[in-house]
C-alpha positions, 0 to 999 in steps of 0.5 A, a space after each residue: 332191302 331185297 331176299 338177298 339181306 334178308 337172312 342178315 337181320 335177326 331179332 334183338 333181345 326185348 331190352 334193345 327194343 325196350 330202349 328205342 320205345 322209351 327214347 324221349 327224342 327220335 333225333 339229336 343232331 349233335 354239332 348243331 353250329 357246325 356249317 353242315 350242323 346248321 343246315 341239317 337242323 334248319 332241313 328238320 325244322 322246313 320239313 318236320 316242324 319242332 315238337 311234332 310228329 317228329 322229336 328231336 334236338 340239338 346239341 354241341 359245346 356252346 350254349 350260346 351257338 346253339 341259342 343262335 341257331 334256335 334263333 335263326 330258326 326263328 319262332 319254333 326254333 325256341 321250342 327246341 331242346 339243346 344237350 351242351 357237352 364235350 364230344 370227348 366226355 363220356 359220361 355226358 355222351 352216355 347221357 345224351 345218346 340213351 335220351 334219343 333214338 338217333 344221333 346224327 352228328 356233324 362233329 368233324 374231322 371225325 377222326 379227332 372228335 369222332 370216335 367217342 360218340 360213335 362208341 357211346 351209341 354202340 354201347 348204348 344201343 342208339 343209332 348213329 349216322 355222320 356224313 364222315 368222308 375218313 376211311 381210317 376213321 370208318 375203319 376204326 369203327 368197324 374194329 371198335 363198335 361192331 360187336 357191342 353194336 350187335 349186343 346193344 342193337 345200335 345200327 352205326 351208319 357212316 358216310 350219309 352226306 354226298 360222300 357216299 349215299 348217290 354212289 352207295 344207294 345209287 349202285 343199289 339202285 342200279 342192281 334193283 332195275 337191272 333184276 326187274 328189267 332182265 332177271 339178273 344183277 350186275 356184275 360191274 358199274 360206273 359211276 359218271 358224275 358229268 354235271 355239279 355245282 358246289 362249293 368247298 368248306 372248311 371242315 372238308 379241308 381240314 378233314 382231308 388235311 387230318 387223313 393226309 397227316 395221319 398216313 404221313 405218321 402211320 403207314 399202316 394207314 397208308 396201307 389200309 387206304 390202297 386196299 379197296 375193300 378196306 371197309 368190307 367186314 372181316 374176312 370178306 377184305 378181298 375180291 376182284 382187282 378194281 380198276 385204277 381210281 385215276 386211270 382215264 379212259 372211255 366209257 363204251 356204253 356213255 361214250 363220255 371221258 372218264 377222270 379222276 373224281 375226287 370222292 372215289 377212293 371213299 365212296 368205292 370203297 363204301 359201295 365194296 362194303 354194301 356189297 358184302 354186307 348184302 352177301 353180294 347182289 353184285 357178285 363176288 367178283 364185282 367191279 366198281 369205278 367211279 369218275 368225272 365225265 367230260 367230253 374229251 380225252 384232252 379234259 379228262 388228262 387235264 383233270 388228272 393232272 389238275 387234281 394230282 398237283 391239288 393233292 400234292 399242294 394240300 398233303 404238304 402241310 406248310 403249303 396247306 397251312 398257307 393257302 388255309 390262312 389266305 385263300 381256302 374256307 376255315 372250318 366253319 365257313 362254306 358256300 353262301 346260301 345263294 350258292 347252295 339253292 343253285 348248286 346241283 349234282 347229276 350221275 349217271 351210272 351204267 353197268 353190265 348183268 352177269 349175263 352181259 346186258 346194259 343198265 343205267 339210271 340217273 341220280 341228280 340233286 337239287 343242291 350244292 351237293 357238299 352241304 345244301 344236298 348233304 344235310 338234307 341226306 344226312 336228315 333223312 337218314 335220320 328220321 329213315 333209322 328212326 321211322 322207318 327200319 325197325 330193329 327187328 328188322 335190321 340188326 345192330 351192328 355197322 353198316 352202309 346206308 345202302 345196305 341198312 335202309 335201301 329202298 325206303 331211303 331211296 324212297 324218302 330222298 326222293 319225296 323230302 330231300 330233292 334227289 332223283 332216282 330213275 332208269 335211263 338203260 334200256 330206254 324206257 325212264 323209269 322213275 324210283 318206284 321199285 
């Protein structure tokens, strides 16, 4: 992950290791009959067989739901192993999580059923990955499994979906070209996702829906959510003012309008984080944005205020309530598999070294970005803790996928899971071979 990081992986004691060796699976992706659970499991089973190289199984409450996911996977999926429980029962989640190296999960709102298997995976010193979007519940996690996780060498990995690997890996990215190109880092950077086609899912809703709830209740959540470097471990929760989320401006550099992008109070967040975490590449003075691109100051002011009066719909709860009953997905529901295979993202982020210079790359996927390219993220960070990052080289503890698995993701998406990385400032395209 660069000479920047190097000094935070310190070996583990041989018992953490011993563990990891003698895991029977590499991966359980728990909440398999989920809408995204469903997908994972099938992006496994297309790219890494059952019962090969790679182990893994499913798991979640109904015996039933799970066989119909086996089924729907077809001949092979009958090989798979399935681990039923409760997500609120700890001795079973105990159980489960000393069996397998990862655990991916899908159980959301991740606030209501997430908290006990994260905890479980800290103690029992297995790596856990979720394509979380909560920041009071990434907050939470920080506070609760960050030391048993030092202790027990689990490395906890939240936010792995389109909420927040193109923002978080792609700034890392940025970083990366930007110090083979002209020496040095940057010392800002904007993420411009000007082009997408996607659709909504139920379990997004309501994940939205139980954050709105719970900063109504808890103003101390309330305050957490206006502190951008909320996430950022302790006693690195300050640093540069950043910009304002909604403002609209212009950006010098694409000469695109900027507004409002819907995913930008977490993933800034989790890129702040990635920066601490990494003793910050980015300077301690880093500012980061992230927008929606269009072509004109008139659509960037109708973004804004499109995207305020949604906000102020759905925090209203009989309002959400309503629309839920009668126009938007329930949980469990989700774009048609004809809309995931022609969705797609495209981003382009641009930044400044310290010294001044102009650098950007391009990070585009191939997929409905919230579900069909989520789930093939979500994957690949899996196999990526399982495989690939040793736990002599990373230590336990909670962390960003940018700055736990860097490079060798970058590197793993690009050849599995239909994203692209490459340098677009200065001119000369240069694709993700860093």
């Amino acid at each position: 992950n660069g000479e920047s990081s190097k000094k935070l992986f310190k070996p583990l004691q041989p018992l953490c290791l011993s563990l990891a060796i003698m895991a029977k699976y590499d991966v359980i992706v728990w909440g398999a009959t989920s809408f995204v659970g469903k997908l994972t499991a099938r992006y496994l089973a297309e790219t890494y067989g059952v019962n090969k190289d790679l182990k893994w199984a499913i798991g979640g409450r109904s015996i039933d739901k799970l066989n119909s996911v086996k089924q729907q996977l077809g001949e092979e999926g009958s090989q798979l192993q399935t681990f039923v429980g409760d997500s609120k029962d700890i001795s079973f989640l105990d159980d489960m999580v000393q069996q397998t190296k990862v655990v991916i999960t899908t159980v959301g709102p991740y606030l209501l059923y997430g908290k006990e298997l994260a905890e479980a995976c800290a103690k029992n010193g297995t790596d856990y990955c979720d394509l979380t979007g909560e920041v009071p519940f990434v907050h939470n996690v920080r506070k609760t499994c960050e030391e048993p996780a030092k202790r027990s060498g689990a490395r906890i990995l939240n936010c792995c979906g389109f909420d927040s690997i193109p923002s978080d890996l792609g700034v890392f990215y940025l970083n990366e070209v930007s110090k083979k190109v002209h020496g040095e880092g940057i010392k800002n950077a904007s993420s411009q996702f000007y082009a997408a086609k996607g659709g909504f899912s139920g379990g997004t809703l309501a994940s939205f829906n139980e954050m709105f709830k719970l900063a109504k209740r808890d103003s101390s959540v309330a305050k957490l959510l206006r502190n951008p470097f909320c996430l950022c471990p302790e006693g690195k929760q300050s640093g540069a003012r950043q910009p304002k989320w909604d403002a609209v401006r212009q950006c010098t550099i694409t000469k695109r309008w900027l507004a409002p992008f819907v995913m930008a109070p977490v993933n800034s967040r989790v890129v702040l984080s990635s920066n601490a975490l990494l003793d910050y590449p980015y300077t301690k003075d880093f500012e980061y944005e992230e927008k929606s691109g269009v072509k004109s100051a008139f659509a960037a002011y109708g973004a804004k205020i499109g995207m305020g009066a949604a906000f102020g719909m759905l925090s209203i709860q009989p309002i959400f309530n309503l629309m839920t009953k009668f126009f938007l997905p329930k949980p469990g529901e989700g774009p048609s598999e004809e809309a995931q295979r022609s969705g797609f993202f495209k981003a382009d982020i641009v930044g400044e070294t310290v010294s001044g210079k102009q650098v950007g790359v391009k990070v585009t996927g191939d997929r409905d970005p919230g579900y069909g390219s989520t789930a093939k993220m979500l994957g690949e960070v899996g196999v990526c803790l399982a495989r690939d990052v040793s736990k002599e080289s990373v230590r336990g503890g909670v962390w960003t996928p940018a700055s736990a698995l860097g490079n060798k993701l970058v590197s793993r998406l690009v050849a599995n899971a239909g994203l692209t990385f490459e340098q677009t400032l200065p001119s000369v395209t240069q694709k993700s071979s860093l």
